[in-house]
N, C-alpha and C positions, 0 to 999 in steps of 0.2 A: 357479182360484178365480173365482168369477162374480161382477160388479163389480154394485152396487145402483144400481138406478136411481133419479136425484135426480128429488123431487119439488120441481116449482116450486109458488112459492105465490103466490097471490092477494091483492090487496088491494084494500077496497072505497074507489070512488073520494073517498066523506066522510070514509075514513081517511087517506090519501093528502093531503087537500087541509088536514086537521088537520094532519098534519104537519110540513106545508110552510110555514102561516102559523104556526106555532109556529117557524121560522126564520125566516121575515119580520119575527117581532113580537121581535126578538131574540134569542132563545135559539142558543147554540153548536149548529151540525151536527151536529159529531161526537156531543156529548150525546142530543137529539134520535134521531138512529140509535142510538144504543144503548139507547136508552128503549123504541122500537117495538121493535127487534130487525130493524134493514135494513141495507143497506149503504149509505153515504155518498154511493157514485156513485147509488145508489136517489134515495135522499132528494133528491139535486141535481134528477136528473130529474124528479120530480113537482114540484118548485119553481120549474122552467125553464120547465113544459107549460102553464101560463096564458098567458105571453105568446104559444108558437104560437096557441093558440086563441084571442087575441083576434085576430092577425093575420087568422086563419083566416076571422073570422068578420065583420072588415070586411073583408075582399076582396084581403090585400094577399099570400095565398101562393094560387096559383092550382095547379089540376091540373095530370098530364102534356097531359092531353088538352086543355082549355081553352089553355095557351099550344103545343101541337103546331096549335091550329084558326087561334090566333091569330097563328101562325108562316106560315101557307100562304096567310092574307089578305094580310099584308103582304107578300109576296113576289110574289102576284097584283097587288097595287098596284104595286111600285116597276113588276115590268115595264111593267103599262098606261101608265106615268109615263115609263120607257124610250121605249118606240114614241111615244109623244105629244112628246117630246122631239124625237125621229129628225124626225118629222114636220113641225114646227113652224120646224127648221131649215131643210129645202129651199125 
């Protein structure tokens, strides 16, 4: 027997964001998801997603790449810091 392939569905991000401050503005979760027809971990999720993106968006969660650049600076520093140390002692 051949097993049906689940279709994922989509949701447009002004519904999403409706339903989310419809749980900020007090209304029960669980209600809430059952009204759109989501799942509860759904609904949490699009409720959590402002606070990344305000993070995101003052500066305070950084790419891989931006703290891999910012990893190889600092490491370029301490050494220079190392040998100026070494030096400074003799």
């Amino acid at each position: 027997m051949a097993m049906k392939k689940r279709v994922r569905r989509t949701f447009t991000e002004d519904f999403k964001k409706t339903a989310a401050k419809r749980v900020a503005d007090g209304e029960k979760a669980t209600t809430v998801a059952k009204d759109v027809g989501v799942s509860l971990n759904s609904l949490r999720s699009w409720k959590e997603k402002p606070s990344v993106d305000k993070h995101r968006a003052t500066g305070l969660i950084k790419s891989a790449v931006t703290l891999f650049q910012e990893n190889a600076l600092l490491r370029a520093e301490n050494e220079y810091l190392k040998r100026r140390e070494e030096i400074l002692r003799k």
